[in-house]
C-alpha positions as CSV (number, residue, x, y, z in Angstrom):
1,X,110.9,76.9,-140.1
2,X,113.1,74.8,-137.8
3,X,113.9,71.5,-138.3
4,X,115.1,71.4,-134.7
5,X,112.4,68.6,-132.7
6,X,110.8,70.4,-129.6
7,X,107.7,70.6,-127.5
8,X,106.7,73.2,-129.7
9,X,108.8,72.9,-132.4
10,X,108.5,69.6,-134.1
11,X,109.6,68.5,-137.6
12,X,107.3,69.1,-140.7
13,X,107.2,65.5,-141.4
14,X,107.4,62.3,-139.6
15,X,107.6,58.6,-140.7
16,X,105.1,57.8,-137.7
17,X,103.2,61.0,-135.7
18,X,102.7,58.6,-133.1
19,X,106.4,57.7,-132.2
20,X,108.8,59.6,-130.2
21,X,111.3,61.8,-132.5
22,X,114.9,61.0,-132.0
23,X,116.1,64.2,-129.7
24,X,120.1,64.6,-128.7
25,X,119.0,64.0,-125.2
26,X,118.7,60.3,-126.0
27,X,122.3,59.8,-127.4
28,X,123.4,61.8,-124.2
29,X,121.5,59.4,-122.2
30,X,122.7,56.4,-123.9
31,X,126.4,58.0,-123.3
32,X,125.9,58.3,-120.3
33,X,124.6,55.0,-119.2
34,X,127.5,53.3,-121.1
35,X,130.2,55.8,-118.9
36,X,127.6,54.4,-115.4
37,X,128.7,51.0,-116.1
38,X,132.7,51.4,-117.5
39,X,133.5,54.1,-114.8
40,X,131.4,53.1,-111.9
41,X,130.4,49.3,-112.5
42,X,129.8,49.2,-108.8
43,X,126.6,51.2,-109.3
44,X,125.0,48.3,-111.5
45,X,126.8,45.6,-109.1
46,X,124.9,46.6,-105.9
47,X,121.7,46.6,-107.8
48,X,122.4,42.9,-109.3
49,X,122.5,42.3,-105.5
50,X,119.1,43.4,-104.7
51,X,117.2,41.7,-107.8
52,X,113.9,40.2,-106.6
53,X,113.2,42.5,-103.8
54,X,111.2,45.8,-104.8
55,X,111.9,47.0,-101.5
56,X,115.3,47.0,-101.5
57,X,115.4,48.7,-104.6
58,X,113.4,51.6,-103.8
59,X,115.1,52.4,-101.1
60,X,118.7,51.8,-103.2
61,X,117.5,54.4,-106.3
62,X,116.9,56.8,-103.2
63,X,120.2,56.5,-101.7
64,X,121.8,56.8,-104.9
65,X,119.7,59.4,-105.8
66,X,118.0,58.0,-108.6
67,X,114.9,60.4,-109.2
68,X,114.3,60.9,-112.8
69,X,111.8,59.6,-114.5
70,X,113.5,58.2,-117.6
71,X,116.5,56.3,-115.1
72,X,113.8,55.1,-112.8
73,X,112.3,53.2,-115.9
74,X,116.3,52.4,-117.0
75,X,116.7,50.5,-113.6
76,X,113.2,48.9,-113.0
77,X,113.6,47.5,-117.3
78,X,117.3,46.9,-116.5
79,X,116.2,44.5,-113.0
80,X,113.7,43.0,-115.4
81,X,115.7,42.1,-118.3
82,X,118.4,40.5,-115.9
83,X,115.1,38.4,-114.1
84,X,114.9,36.8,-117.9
85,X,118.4,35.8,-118.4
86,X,120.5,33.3,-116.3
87,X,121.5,33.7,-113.4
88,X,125.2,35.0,-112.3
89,X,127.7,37.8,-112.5
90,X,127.1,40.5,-114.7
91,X,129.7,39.8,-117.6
92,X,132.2,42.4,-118.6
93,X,132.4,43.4,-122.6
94,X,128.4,43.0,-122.1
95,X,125.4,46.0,-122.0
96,X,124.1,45.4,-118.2
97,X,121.6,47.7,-118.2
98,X,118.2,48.4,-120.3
99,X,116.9,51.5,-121.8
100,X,113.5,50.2,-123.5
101,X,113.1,53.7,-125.8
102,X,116.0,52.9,-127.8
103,X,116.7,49.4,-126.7
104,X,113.1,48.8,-128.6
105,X,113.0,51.3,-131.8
106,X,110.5,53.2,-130.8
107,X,112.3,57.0,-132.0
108,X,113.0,58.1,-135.6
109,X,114.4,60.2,-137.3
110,X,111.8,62.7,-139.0
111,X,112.1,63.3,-142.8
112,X,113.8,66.7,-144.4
113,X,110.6,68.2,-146.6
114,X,111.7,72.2,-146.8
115,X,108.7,74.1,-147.5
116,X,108.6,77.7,-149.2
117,X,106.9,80.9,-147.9
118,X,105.3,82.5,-151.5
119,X,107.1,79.8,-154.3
120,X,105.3,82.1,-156.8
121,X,107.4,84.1,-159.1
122,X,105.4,87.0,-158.7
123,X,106.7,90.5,-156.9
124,X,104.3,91.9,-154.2
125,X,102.9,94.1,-157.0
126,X,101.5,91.2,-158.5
127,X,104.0,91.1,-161.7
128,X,106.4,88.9,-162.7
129,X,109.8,88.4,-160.8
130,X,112.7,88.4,-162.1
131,X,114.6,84.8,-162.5
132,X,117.1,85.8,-160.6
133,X,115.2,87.5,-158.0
134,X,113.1,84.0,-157.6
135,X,115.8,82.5,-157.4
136,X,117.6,84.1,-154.8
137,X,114.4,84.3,-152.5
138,X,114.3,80.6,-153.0
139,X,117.7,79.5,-152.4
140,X,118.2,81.9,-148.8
141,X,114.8,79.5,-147.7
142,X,116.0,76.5,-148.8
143,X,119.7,77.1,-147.5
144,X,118.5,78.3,-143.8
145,X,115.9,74.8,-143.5
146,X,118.8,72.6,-144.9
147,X,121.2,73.7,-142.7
148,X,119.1,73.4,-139.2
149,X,118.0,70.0,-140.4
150,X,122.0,69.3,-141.1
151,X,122.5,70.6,-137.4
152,X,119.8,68.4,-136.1
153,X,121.4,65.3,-137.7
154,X,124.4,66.4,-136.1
155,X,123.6,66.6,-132.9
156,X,121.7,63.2,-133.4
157,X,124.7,61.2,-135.4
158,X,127.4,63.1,-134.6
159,X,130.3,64.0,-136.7
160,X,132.9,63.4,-133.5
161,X,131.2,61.9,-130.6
162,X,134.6,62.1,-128.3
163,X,133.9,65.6,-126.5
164,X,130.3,63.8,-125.5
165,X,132.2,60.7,-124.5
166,X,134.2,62.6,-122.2
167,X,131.8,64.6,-120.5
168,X,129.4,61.1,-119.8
169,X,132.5,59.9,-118.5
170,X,132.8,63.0,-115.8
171,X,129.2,62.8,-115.7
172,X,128.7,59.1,-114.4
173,X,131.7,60.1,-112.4
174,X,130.5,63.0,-110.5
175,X,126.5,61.0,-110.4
176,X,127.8,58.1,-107.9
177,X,129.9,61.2,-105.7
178,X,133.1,62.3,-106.9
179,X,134.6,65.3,-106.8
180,X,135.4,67.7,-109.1
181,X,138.6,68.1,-108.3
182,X,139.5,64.3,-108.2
183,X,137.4,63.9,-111.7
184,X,140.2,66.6,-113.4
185,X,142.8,64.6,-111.9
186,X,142.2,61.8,-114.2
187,X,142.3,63.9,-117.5
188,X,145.7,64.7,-117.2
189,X,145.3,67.1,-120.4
190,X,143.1,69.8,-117.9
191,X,146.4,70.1,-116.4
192,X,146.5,72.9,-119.0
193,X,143.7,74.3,-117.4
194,X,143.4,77.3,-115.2
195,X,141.0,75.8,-112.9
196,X,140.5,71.9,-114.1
197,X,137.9,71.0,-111.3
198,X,135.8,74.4,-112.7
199,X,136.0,73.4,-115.9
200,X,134.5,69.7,-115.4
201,X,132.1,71.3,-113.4
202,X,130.7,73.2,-116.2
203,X,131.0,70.7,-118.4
204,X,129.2,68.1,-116.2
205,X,126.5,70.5,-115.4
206,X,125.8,71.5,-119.5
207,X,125.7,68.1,-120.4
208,X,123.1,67.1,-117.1
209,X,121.0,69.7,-118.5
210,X,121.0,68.2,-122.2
211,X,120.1,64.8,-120.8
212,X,117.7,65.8,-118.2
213,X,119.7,64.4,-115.4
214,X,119.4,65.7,-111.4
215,X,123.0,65.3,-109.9
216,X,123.1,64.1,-106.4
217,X,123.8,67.2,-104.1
218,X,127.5,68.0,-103.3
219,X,128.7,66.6,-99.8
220,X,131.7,68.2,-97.7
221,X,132.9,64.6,-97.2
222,X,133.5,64.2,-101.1
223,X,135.7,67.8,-101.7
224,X,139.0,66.6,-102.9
225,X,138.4,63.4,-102.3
């Protein structure tokens, strides 16, 4: 039994069945969003420009290639959460943009409740087990649940979040047209790299996968720029 959330793999126990679970894709997402504005700020400065005309803005998300689902809602909540506030510049040290799964509570975490395939100490001729035996049978279930529920909170929390940081960083990076090679430029440590530009490249395309993320498609004018 896997304590891993999926499609078709959710949790044994929830706090609410109706509420989203808490996947890693959403701490991706929120990583990434944060890297969008402290690496790019220009991407949430041009859309600032266009609040109050829909128009504009639809034809803005296409140019900047702005066709998943989940962003689409970040910038429409994002334009509508700036039409509450005051008007001006957006203010640096400050969250610009919106995400309304997280930014309203919605997720959880579900709960660890291991269950146990035959917790009856009897053998499969229908006499009694040996304590040991039980025991042992017991433990190997209780140790494989725990320790996919420990991986799930892992990948949910995070232990060290800095490898994830990074790679939202090449990510917003490479999302408003940057090239690979002049992303690995700015990490001076993939100097030690064989090939630094592959290496972001893999890395940026893992982590667009984990966040469900469609990268703009690779233009000659942008190669080693």
């Amino acid at each position: 039994m896997s304590y891993k959330p999926g499609a078709g793999n959710l949790p044994m126990a929830v706090v609410d069945p109706t509420a989203p679970i808490m996947l890693p894709e959403y701490v991706g997402r929120w990583a990434f969003l944060q890297a969008l504005q402290l690496e790019t700020p220009a991407f949430w400065r041009e859309l600032r420009r266009l609040e109050g005309d829909p128009e504009k803005i639809v034809l803005w998300m296409t140019h900047n290639h702005v066709v998943d689902e989940w962003l689409v809602e970040v910038v429409w909540s994002t334009v509508a959460h700036w039409s509450r506030g005051p008007a001006g510049a957006l203010i640096s040290g400050e969250r610009w943009w919106r995400y309304p799964l997280l930014d309203d509570g919605q997720t959880q975490v579900p709960l660890f409740r291991p269950a146990f395939r035959n917790p009856h100490p009897m053998d499969v001729a229908g006499k009694l087990e040996k304590p040991e035996a039980f025991e042992l049978r017991m433990r190997t279930q209780f140790d494989k649940q725990i320790g996919e529920y420990r991986s799930y909170l892992q990948s949910i929390i995070g232990e060290d979040h800095t490898e994830m940081r990074k790679h939202s960083q090449w990510t917003a990076l490479a999302f408003v047209g940057s090239s690979w090679v002049k992303i690995a430029s700015m990490w001076h440590h993939l100097d030690q790299s064989y090939e630094p530009d592959a290496t972001v490249k893999m890395a940026v395309r893992r982590f667009c996968a984990r966040i469900g993320l469609t990268l703009p498609r690779r233009r000659g004018r942008f190669r080693g720029t």
